[in-house]
LUMMI-730068 format. One record per residue: x, y, z of N, C-alpha, C in turn. Coordinates in steps of 0.2 Angstrom, whole numbers, plus 5000, padded with zeros to 4 digits. Layout:
LUMMI-730068
XYZXYZXYZ
...
This chain:
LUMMI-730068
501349914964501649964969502249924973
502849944973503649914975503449944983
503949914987504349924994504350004992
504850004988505350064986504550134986
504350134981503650164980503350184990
503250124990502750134998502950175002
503650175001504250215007503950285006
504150305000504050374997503550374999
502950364996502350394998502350405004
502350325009502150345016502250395021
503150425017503650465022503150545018
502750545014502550615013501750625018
501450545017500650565022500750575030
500250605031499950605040500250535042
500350535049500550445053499850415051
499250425053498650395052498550365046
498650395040498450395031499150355030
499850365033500450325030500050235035
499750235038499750175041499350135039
498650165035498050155034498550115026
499050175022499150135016499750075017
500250065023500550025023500049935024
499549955030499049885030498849865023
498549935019498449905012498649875008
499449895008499949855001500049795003
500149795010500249725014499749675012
499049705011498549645011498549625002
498549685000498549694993499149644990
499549654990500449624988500749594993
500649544999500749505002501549485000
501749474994502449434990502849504990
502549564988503149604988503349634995
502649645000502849675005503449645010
503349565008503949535012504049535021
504749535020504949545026505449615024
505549675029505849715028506649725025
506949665025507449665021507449635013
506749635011506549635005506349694999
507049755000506949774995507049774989
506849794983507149794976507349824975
507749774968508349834966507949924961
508349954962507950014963507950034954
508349984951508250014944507949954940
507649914940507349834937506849824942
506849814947506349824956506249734955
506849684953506849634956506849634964
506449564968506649594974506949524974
507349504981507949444984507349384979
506749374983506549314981506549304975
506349334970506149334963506949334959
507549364964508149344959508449294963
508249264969508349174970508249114965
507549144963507049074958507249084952
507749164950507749174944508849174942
508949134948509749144946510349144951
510149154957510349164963510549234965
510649294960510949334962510749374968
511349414970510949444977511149524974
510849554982510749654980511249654985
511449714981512049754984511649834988
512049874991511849934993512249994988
512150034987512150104986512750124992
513350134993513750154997513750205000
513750274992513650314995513050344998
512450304997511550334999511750285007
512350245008512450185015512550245021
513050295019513250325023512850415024
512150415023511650455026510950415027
511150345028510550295030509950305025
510150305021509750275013509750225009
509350165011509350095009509150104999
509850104996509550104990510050014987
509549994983509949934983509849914974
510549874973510749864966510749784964
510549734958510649694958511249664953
511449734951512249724945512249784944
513149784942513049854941512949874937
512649864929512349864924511549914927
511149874931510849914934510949974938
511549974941511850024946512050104941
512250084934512750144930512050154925
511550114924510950134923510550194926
510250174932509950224936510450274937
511050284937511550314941511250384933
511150374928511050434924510350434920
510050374921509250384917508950344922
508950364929508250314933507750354935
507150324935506550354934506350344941
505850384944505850474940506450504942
506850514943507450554945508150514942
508650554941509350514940509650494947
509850434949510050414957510650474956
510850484952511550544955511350604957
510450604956510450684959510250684967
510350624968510050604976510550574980
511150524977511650494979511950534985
512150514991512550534997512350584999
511650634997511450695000510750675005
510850715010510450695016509650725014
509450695007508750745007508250695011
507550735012507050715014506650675007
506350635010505650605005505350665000
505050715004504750765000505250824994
505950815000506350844995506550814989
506550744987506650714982506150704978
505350714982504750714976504650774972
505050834976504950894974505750914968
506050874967506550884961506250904956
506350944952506050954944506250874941
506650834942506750804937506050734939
505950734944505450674945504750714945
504450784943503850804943503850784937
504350804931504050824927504350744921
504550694923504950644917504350624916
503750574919503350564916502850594910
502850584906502250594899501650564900
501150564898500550554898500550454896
500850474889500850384886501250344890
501750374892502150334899501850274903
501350294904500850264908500250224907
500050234900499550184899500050134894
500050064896500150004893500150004884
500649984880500149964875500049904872
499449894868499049824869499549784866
499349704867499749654863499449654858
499749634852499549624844499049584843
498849554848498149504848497349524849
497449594853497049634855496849684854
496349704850495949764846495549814849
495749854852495649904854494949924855
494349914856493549964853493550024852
493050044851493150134848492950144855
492550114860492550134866493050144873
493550074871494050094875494350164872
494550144866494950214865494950274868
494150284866493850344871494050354877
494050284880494250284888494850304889
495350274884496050314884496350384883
495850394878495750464878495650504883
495250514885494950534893495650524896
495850484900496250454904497150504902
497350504895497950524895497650604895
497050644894496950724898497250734904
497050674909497250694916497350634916
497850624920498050564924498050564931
497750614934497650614940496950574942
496450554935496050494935496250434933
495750394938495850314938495550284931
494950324932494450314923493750344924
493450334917492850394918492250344916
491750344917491050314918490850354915
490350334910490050394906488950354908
488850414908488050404913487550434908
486950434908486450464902486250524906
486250584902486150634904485450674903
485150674908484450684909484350734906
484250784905484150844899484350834894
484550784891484850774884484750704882
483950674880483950624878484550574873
484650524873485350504870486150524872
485950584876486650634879487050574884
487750584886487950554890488350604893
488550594901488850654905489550584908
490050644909490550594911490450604919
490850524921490950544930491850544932
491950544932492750554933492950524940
493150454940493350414946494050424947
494150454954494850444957494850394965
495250334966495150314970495850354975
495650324983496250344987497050324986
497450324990498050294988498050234993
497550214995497550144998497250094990
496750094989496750054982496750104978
496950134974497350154968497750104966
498350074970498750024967498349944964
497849944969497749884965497349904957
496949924959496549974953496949964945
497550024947497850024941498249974940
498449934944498549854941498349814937
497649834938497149774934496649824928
496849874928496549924924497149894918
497649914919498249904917498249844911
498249794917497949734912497549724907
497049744909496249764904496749794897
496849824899497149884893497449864890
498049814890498249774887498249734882
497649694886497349614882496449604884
496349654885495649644887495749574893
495949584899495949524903495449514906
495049464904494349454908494449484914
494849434919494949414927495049514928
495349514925495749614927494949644926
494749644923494149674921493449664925
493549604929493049584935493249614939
493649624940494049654948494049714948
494149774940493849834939493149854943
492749814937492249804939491849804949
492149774951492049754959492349844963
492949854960493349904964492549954961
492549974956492250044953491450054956
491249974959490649974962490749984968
491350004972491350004977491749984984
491749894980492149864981491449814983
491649754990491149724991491049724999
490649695001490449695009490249765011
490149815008490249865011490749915014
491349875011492249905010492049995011
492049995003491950055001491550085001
491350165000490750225001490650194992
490050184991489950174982490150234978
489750314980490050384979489750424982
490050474980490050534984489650574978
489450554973488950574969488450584966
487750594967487150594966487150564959
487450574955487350534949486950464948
486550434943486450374945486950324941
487250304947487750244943487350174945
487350154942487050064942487550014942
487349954945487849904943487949894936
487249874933487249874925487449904922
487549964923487750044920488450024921
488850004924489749984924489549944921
489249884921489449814917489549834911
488949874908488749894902489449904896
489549954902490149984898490849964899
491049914904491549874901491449814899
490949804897490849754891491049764885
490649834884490849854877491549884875
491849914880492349924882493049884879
493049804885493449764881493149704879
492149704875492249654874492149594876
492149604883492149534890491449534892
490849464896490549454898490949474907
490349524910490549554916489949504921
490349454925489849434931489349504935
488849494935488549524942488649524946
488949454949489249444954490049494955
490249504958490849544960491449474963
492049484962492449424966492649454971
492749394975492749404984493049434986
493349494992494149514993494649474991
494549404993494949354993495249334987
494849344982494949324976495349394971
495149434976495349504972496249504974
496449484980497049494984497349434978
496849394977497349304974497549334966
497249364962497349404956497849434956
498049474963498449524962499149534963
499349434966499849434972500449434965
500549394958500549384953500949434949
500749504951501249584948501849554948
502049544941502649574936503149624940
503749634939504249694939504149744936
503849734930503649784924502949804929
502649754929501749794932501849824939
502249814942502349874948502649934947
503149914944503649974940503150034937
502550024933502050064930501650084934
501450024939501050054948501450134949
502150124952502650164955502550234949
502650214944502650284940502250304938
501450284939500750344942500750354947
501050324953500850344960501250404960
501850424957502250484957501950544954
501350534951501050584949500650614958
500350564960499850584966500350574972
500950584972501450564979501150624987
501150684981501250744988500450724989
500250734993499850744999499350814998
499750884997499550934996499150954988
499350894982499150904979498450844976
498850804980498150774980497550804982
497550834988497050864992496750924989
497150964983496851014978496350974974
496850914971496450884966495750904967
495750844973494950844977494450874978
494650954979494550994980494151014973
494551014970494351024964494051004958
494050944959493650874957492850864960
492650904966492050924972491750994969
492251024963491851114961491751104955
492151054949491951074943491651014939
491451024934490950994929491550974925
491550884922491150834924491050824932
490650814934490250774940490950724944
491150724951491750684951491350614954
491750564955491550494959492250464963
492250494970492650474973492550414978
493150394978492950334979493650314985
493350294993493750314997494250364998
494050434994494450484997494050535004
């Protein structure tokens, strides 16, 4: 999750739930949250520090977004004639020098609708063989992407049966979530996989509400299944917030960049909140996790 991302989101929640998610990214992403004059450029989401250590170049502004107090910022113009007709979710042209609101730009057809399903899930490196489990998992997952992932549980009227749960986290960890999700999915990364693991339990110290659903989920019952999943031996133990924040400070331009274009699916507020709604009336079973 970029500076850039957080704005948007923020400028859509209530004051209380924008503040709640700014302490988050803060604690979460320590290196990108920076200091306020630590934007990215808005089509590559280099920020100042990352193009000092990488060359010294600096960011420029967007002129015409300068003169309706719109910080959009360029690191070449290579990047600037980029976004200017293919930047995602939106073409920067259809927003350049117009006084929109946050909402008015979440609600452009061109930024509803650019993302695809595969857009958004990783694919793996050449070294890393899929199991017929995750597959499943990604199956499940390009259906809706309004899920984080699905937990499959034994279904008591159906000896051998398995029922799904459908886990949506809030937009305070959803960013790290699909960070380390992200990873997993990739290369099978242990460490990513632990942190899964830790987040879908809950989290640790009593962070998180475990669920809001009767279902029996076990610790075992997760390890189970992301073992087979990618493969990996899953500690019981869960790693400390501390070590979860140290995992995470580390995000790539590209691995935020893929944060930024899920969190565009769940940006408005009023549709998360149906979601929800509707995640609480239909079968499968949902498992929310601080919403």
């Amino acid at each position: 999750m970029t500076r850039l991302s957080l704005r948007q989101i923020a400028g859509s929640l209530p004051p209380n739930e924008a503040r709640e998610l700014r302490a988050a990214f803060k604690q979460a992403f320590p290196t990108e949250a920076g200091s306020k004059k630590d934007y990215p450029c808005n089509s590559c989401g280099f920020t100042p520090n990352r193009m000092e250590q990488e060359g010294g170049r600096k960011l420029r502004t967007c002129s015409g977004c300068r003169k309706v107090d719109r910080l959009i910022f360029y690191c070449s113009s290579e990047c600037q004639r980029r976004d200017w007709k293919h930047g995602k979710p939106y073409p920067h042209k259809a927003i350049c020098g117009k006084p929109l609101t946050e909402r008015e730009i979440c609600d452009l057809p061109s930024t509803k609708s650019f993302y695809s399903a595969e857009d958004l899930i990783p694919d793996a490196e050449p070294q890393f063989q899929r199991s017929t489990a995750l597959s499943r998992q990604i199956s499940c997952l390009l259906t809706d992407l309004w899920l984080d992932y699905v937990l499959f549980v034994p279904e008591n009227t159906d000896p051998g049966g398995q029922k799904r749960i459908n886990v949506m986290f809030d937009l305070r960890r959803k960013p790290q979530f699909i960070l380390h999700r992200n990873r997993a999915l990739k290369n099978g990364d242990a460490s990513a996989v632990q942190i899964m693991y830790a987040l879908l339990l809950g989290g640790v110290e009593g962070e998180i509400s475990p669920t809001q659903s009767d279902e029996p989920i076990s610790p075992s019952l997760i390890r189970s299944q992301l073992e087979e999943e990618y493969g990996v031996i899953v500690d019981s133990t869960p790693p400390s917030v501390q070590d979860q924040h140290r995992l995470s400070m580390n995000a790539t331009s590209e691995e935020l960049a893929l944060i930024d274009h899920t969190l565009n699916r769940v940006v408005d507020p009023e549709r998360m909140q149906s979601m929800k709604q509707l995640l609480k009336t239909c079968s499968p079973t949902p498992y929310l996790i601080g919403c």
